[in-house]
N, CA, C and O of each residue as an XYZ file, in Angstrom:
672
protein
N       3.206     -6.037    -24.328
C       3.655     -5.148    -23.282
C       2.952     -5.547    -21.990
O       1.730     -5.399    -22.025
N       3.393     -5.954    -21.019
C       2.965     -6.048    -19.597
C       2.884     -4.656    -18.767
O       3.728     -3.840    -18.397
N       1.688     -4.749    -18.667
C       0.580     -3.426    -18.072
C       0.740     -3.534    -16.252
O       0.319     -2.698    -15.453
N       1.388     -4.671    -15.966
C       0.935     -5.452    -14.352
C       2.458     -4.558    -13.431
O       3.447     -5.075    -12.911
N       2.053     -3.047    -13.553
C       2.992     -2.095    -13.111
C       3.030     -2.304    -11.358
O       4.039     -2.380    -10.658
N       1.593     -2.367    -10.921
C       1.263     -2.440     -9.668
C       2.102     -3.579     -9.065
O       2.422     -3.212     -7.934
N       2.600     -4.806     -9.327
C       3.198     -5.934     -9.094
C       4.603     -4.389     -8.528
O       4.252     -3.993     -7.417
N       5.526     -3.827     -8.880
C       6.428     -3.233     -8.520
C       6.585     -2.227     -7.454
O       7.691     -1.821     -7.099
N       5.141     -1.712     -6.798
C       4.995     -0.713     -6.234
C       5.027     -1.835     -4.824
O       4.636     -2.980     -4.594
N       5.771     -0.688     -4.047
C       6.111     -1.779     -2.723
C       4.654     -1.603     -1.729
O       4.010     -0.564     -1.583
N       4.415     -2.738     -1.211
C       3.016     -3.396     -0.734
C       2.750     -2.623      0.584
O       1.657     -2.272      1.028
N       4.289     -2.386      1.248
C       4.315     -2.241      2.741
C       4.583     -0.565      2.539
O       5.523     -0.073      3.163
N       4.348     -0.320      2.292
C       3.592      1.621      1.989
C       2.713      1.654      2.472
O       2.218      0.564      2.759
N       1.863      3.098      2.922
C       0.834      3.261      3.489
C       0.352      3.383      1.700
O       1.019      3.633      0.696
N      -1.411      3.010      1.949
C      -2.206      3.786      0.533
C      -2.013      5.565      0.373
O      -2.060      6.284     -0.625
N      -1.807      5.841      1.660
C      -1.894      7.544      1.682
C      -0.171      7.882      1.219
O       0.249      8.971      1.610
N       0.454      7.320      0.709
C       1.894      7.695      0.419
C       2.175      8.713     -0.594
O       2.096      8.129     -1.675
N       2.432      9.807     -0.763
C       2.723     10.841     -1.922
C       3.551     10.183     -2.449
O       4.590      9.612     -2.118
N       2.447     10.452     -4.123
C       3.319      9.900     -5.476
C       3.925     11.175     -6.093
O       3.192     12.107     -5.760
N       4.804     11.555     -6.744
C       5.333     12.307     -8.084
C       5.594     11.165     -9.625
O       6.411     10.260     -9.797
N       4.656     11.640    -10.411
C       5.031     10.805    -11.421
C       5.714     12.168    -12.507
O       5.458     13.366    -12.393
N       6.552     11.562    -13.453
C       7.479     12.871    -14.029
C       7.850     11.596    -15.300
O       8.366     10.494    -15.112
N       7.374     12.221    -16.619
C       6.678     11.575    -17.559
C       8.016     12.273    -18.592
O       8.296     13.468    -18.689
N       8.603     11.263    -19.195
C      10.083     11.800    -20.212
C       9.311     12.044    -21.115
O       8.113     11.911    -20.864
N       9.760     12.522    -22.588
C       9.669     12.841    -23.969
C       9.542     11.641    -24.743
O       8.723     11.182    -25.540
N      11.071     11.147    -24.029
C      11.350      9.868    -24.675
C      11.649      8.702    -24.192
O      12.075      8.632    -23.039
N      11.482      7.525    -24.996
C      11.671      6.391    -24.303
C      13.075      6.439    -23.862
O      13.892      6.844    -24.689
N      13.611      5.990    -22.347
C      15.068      5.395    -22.452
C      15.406      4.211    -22.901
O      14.729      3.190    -22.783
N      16.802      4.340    -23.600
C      17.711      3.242    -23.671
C      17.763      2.668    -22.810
O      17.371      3.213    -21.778
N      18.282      1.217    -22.729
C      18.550      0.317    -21.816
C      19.891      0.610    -20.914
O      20.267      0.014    -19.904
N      20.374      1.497    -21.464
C      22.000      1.642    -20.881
C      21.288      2.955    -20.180
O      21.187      2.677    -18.985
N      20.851      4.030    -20.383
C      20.057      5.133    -19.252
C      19.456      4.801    -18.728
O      19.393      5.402    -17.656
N      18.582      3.754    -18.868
C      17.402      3.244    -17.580
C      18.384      2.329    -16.712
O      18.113      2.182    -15.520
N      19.270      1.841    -17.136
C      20.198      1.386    -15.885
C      21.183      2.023    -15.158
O      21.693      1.613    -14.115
N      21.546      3.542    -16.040
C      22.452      4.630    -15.190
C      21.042      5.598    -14.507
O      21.515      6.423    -13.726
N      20.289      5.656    -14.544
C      19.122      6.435    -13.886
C      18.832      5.717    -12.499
O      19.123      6.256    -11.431
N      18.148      4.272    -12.601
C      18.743      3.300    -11.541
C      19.604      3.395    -10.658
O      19.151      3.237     -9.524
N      20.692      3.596    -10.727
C      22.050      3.847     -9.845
C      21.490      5.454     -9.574
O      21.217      5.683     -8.396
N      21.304      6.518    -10.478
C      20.985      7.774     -9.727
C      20.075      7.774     -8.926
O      20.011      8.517     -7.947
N      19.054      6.727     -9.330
C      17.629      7.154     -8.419
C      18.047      6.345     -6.677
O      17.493      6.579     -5.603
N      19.022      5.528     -6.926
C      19.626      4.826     -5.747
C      20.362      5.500     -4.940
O      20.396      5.432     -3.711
N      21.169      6.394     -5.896
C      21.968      7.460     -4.696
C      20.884      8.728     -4.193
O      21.014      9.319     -3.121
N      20.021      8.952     -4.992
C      19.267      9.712     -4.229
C      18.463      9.593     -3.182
O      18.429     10.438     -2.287
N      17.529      8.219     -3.203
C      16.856      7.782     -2.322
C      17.857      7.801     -0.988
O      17.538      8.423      0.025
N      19.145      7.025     -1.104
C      19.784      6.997     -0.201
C      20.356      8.514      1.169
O      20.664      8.726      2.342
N      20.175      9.062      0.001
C      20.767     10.866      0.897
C      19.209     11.701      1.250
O      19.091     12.462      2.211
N      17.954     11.353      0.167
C      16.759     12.174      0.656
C      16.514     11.779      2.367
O      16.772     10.755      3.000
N      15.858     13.174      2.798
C      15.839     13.160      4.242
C      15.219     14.559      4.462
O      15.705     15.589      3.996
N      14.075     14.497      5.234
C      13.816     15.286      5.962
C      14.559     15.931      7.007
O      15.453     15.265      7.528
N      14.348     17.177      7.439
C      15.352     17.709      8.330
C      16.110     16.945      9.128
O      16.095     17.031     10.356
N      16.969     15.986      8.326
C      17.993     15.336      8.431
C      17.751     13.762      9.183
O      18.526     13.116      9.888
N      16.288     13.433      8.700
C      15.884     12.055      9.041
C      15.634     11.286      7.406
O      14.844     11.801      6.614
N      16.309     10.181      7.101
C      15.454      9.647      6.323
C      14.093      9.582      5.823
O      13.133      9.364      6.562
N      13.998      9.786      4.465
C      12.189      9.627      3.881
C      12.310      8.408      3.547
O      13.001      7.847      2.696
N      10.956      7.754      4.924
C      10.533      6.278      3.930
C      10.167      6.103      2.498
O       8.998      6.218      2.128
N      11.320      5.777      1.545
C      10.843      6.376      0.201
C      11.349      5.466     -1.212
O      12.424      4.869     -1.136
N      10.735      5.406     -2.177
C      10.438      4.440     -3.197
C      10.884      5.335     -4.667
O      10.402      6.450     -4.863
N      11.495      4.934     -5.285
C      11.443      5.528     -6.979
C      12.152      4.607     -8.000
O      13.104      3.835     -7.888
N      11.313      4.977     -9.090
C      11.549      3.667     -9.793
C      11.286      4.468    -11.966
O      10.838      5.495    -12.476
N      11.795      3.409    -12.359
C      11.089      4.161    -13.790
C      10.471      2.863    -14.403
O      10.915      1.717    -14.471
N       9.515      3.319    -14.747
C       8.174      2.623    -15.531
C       8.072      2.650    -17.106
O       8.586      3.575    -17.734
N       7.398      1.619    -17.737
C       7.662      1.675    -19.012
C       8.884      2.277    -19.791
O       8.659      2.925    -20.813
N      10.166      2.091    -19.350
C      11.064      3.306    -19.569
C      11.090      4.710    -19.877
O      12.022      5.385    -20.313
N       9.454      5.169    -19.463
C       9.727      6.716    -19.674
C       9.213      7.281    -18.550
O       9.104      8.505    -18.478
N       8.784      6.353    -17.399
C       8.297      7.725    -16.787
C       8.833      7.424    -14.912
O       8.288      6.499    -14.311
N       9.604      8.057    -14.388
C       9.842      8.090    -13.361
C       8.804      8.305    -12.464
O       8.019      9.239    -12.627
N       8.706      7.362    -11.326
C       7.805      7.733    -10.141
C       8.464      7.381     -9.013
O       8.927      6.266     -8.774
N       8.509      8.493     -8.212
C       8.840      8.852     -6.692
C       7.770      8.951     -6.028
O       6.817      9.619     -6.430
N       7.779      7.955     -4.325
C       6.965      8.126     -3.269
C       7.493      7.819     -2.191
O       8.378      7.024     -1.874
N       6.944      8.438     -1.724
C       6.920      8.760      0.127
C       6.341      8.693      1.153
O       5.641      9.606      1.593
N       6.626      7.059      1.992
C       5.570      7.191      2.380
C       5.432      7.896      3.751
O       6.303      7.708      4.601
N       4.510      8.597      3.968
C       4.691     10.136      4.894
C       3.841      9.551      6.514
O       3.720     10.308      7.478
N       3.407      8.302      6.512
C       2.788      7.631      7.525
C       3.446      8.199      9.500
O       2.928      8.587     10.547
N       4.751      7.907      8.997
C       5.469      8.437     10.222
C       6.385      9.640     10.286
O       6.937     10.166     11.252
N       6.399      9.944      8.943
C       7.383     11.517      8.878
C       6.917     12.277      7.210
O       7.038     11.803      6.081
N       6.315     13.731      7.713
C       6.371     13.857      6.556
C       7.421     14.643      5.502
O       8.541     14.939      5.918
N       7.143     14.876      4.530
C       8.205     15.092      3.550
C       8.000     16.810      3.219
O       7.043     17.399      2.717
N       9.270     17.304      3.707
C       8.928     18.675      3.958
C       8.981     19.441      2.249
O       8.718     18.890      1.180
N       9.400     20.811      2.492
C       9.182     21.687      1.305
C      10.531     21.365      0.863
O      10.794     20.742     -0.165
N      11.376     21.831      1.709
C      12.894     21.572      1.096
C      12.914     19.919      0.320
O      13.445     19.810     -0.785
N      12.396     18.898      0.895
C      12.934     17.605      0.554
C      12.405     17.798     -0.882
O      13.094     17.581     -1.879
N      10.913     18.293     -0.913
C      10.314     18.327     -2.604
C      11.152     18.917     -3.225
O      11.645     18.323     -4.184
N      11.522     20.013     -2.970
C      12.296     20.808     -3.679
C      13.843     19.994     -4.395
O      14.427     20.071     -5.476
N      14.021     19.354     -3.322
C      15.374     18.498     -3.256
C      14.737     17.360     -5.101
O      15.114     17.359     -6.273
N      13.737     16.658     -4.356
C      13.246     15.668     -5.331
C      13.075     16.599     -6.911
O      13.011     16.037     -8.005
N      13.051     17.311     -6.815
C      12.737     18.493     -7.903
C      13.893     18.522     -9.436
O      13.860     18.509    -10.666
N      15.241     18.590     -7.773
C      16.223     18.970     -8.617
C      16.697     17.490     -9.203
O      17.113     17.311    -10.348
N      16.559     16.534     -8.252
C      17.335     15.555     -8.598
C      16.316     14.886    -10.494
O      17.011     14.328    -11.343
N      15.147     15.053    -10.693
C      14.730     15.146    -11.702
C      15.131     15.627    -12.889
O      15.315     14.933    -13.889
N      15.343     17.349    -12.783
C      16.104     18.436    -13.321
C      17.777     17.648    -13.731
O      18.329     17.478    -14.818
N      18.105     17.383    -12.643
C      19.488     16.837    -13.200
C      19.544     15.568    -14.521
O      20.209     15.589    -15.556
N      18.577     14.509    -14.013
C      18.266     13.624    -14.839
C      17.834     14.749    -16.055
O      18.557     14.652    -17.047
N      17.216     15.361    -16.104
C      16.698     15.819    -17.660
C      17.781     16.441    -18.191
O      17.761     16.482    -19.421
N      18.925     17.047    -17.548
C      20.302     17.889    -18.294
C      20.948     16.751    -18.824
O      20.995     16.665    -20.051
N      21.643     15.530    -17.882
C      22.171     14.332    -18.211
C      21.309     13.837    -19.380
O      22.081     13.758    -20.336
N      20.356     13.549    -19.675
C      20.010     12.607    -20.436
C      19.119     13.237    -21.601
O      18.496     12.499    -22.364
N      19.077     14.732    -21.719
C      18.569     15.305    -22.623
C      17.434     14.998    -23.005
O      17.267     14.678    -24.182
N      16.142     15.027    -21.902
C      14.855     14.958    -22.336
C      14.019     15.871    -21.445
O      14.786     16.446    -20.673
N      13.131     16.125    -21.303
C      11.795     16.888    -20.597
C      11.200     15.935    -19.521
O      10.512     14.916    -19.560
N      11.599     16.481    -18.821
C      10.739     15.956    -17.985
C       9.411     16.689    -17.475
O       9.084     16.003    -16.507
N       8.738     17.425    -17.570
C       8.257     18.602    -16.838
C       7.247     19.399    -18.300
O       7.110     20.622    -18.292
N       6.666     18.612    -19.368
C       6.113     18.814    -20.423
C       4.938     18.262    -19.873
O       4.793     17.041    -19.814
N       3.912     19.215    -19.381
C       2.323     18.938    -18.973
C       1.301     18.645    -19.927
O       0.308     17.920    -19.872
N       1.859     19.501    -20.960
C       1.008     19.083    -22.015
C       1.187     18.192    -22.957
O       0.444     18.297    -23.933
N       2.018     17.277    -22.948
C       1.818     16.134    -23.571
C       1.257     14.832    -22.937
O       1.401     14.615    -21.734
N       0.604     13.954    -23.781
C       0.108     12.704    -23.016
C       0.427     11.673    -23.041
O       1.113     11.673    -24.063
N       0.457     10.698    -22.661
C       0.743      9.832    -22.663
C      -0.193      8.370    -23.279
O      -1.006      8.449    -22.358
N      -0.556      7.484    -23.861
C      -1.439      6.591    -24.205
C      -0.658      5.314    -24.286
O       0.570      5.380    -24.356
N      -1.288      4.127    -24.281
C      -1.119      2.589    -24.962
C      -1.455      2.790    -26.388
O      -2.486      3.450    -26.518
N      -0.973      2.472    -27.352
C      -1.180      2.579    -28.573
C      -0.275      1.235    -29.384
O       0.954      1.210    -29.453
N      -1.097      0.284    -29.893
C      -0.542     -0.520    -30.535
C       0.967     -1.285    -29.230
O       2.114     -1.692    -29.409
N       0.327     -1.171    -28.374
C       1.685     -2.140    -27.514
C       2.745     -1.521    -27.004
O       3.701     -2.136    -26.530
N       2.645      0.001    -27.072
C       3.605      0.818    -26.856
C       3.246      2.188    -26.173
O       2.151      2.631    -26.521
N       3.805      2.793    -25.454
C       3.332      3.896    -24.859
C       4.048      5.434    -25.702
O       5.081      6.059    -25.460
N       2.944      5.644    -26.768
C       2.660      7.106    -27.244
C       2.494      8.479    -26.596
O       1.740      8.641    -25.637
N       3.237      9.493    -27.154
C       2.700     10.686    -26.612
C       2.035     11.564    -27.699
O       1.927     11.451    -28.920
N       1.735     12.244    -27.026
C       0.581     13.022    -28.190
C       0.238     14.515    -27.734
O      -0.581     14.526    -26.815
N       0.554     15.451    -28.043
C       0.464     17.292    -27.440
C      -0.866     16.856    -27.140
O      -1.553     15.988    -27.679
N      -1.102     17.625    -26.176
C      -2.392     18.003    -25.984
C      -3.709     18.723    -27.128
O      -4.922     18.574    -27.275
N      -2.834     19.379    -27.637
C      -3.459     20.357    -29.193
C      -4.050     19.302    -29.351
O      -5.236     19.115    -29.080
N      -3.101     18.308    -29.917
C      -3.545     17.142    -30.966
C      -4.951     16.008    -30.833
O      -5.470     15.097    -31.477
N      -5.106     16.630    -29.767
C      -6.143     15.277    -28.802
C      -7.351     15.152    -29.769
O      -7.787     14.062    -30.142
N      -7.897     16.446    -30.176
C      -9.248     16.107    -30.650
C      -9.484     15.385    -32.058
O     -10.464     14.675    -32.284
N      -8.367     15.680    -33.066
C      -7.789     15.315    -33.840
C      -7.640     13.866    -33.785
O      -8.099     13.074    -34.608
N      -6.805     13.524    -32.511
C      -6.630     11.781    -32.623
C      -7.884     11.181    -32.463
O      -8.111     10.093    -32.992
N      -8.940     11.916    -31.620
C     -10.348     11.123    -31.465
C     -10.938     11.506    -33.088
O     -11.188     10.432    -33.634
N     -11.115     12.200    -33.642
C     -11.824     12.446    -34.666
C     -11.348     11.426    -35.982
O     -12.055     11.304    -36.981
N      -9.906     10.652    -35.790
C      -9.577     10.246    -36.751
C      -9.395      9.018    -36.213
O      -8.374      8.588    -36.750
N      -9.918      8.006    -35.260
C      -9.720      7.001    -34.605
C      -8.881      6.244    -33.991
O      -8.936      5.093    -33.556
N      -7.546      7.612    -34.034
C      -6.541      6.892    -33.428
C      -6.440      6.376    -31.656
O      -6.103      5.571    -30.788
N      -6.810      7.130    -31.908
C      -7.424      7.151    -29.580
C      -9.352      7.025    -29.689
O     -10.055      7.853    -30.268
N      -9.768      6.005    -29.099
C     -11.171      6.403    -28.407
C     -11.286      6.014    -26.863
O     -10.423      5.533    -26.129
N     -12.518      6.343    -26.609
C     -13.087      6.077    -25.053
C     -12.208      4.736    -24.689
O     -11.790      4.974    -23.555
N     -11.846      3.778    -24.985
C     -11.348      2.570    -24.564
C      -9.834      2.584    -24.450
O      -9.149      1.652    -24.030
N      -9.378      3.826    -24.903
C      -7.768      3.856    -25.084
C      -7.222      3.963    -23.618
O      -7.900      4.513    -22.751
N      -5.905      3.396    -23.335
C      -5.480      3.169    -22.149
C      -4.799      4.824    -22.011
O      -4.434      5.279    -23.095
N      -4.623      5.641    -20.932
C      -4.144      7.007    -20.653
C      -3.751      6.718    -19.338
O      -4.300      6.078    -18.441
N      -2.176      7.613    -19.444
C      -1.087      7.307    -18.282
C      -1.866      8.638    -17.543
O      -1.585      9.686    -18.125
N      -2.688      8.793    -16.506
C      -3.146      9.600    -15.922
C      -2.148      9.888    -14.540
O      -2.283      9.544    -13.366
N      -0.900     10.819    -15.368
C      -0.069     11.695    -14.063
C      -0.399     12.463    -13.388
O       0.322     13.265    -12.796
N      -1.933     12.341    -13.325
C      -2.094     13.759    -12.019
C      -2.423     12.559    -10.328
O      -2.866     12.896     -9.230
N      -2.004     11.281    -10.790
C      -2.926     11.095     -9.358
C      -1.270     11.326     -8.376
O      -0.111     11.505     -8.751
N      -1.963     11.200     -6.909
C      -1.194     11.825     -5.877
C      -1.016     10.743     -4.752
O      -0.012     10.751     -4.039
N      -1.417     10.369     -4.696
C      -1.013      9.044     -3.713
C      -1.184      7.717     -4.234
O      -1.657      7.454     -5.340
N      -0.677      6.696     -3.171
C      -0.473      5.271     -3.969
C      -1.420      5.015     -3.894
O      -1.584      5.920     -4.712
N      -2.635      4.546     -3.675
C      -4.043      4.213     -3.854
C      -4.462      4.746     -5.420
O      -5.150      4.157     -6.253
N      -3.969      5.726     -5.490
C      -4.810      6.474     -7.060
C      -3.730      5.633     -7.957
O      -4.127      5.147     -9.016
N      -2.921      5.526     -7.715
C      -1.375      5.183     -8.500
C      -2.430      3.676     -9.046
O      -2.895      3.282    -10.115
N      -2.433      3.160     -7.481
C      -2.480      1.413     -8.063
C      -3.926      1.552     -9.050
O      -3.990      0.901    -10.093
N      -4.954      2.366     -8.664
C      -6.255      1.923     -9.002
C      -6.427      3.005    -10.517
O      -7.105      2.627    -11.473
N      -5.636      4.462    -10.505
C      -6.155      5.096    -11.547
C      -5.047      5.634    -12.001
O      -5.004      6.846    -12.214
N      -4.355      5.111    -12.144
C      -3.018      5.742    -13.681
C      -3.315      4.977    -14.571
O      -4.360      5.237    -15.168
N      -2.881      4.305    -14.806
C      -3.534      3.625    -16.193
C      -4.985      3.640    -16.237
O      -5.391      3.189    -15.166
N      -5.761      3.896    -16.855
C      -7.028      3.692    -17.513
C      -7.717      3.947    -18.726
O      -7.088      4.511    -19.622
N      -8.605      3.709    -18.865
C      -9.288      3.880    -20.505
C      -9.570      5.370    -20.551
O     -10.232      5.825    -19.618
N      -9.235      6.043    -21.330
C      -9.924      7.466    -21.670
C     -11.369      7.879    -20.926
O     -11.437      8.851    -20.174
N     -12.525      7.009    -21.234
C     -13.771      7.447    -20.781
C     -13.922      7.322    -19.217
O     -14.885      7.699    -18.549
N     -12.668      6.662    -18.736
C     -12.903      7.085    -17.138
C     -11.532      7.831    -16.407
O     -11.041      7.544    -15.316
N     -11.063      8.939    -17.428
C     -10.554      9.971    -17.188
C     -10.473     11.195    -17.245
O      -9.859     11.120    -18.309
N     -10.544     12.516    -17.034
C     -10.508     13.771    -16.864
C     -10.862     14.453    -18.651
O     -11.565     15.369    -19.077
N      -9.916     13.393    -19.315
C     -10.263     13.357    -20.658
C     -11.626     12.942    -21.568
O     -11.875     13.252    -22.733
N     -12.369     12.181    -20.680
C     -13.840     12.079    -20.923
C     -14.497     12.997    -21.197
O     -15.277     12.981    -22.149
N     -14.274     14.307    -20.188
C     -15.533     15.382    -20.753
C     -15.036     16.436    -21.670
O     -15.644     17.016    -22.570
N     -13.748     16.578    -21.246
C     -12.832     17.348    -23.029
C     -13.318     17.092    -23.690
O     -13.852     17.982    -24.353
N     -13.532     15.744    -24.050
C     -14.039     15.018    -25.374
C     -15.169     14.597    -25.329
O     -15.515     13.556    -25.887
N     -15.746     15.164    -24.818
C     -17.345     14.719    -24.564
C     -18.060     13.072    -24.497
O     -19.272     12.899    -24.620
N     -17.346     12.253    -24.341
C     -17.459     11.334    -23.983
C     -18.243     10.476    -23.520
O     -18.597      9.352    -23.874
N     -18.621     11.584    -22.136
C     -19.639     11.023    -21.163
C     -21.192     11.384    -21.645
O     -22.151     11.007    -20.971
């Protein structure tokens, strides 16, 4: 599996650009990750701030997890437009029958593949060696492209999940 996600994120963004990452259930098919494509194309195309274009980026990753950004350098991205980005998500999850919007599940590298795992389950997977400190974790809380490039992917012990699990 090629991890080298950052190679896709466009260069000429500001670092301060608002990310949304929005993490599926399930992996897509090859035939939905190429009709999602065309949706995420007509959307980019119509998003707009009070009726100006958002300099703006979205894409899907490992086939499960959509990320939208904006980069807000010269205009920013109002309440309505989020709201807008919201639905167009929402729609993808009716069309294609998955979750998008499940916080408590996680995401990991596991054997070459990207696993999810409830949250419940976490202590459980450390106690039985399926996940440790070195395990790779899709960390969806970061918020701009700087965190994107440097801290979504990382090992467990240098994530939020470190002191859950006592780690540190």
């Amino acid at each position: 599996m090629d991890l080298n996600f950052q190679q896709h994120i466009p260069a000429n963004f500001s670092d301060e650009s608002r990310v949304w990452i929005y993490q599926s259930n399930r992996l897509f098919s090859l035939q939905e990750a190429f009709a999602i494509g065309e949706k995420i194309n007509d959307f980019l195309s119509q998003w707009n701030t009070h009726g100006t274009p958002n300099t703006a980026f979205a894409n899907l990753f490992f086939g499960q997890f959509l990320i939208i950004m904006a980069d807000e350098s010269s205009q920013k991205v109002s309440g309505c437009s989020t709201d807008s980005s919201v639905r167009f998500v929402k729609e993808i999850e009716k069309e294609f029958v998955v979750n998008m919007f499940d916080r408590q599940s996680l995401a990991f590298i596991i054997k070459n593949k990207v696993q999810l795992l409830p949250l419940s389950q976490l202590n459980y997977a450390f106690e039985n060696n399926f996940l440790n400190g070195d395990s790779l974790y899709f960390n969806n809380l970061v918020l701009t492209k700087k965190e994107l490039l440097e801290n979504w992917l990382i090992p467990v012990k240098e994530s939020w999940l470190a002191n859950r699990l006592q780690l540190i």
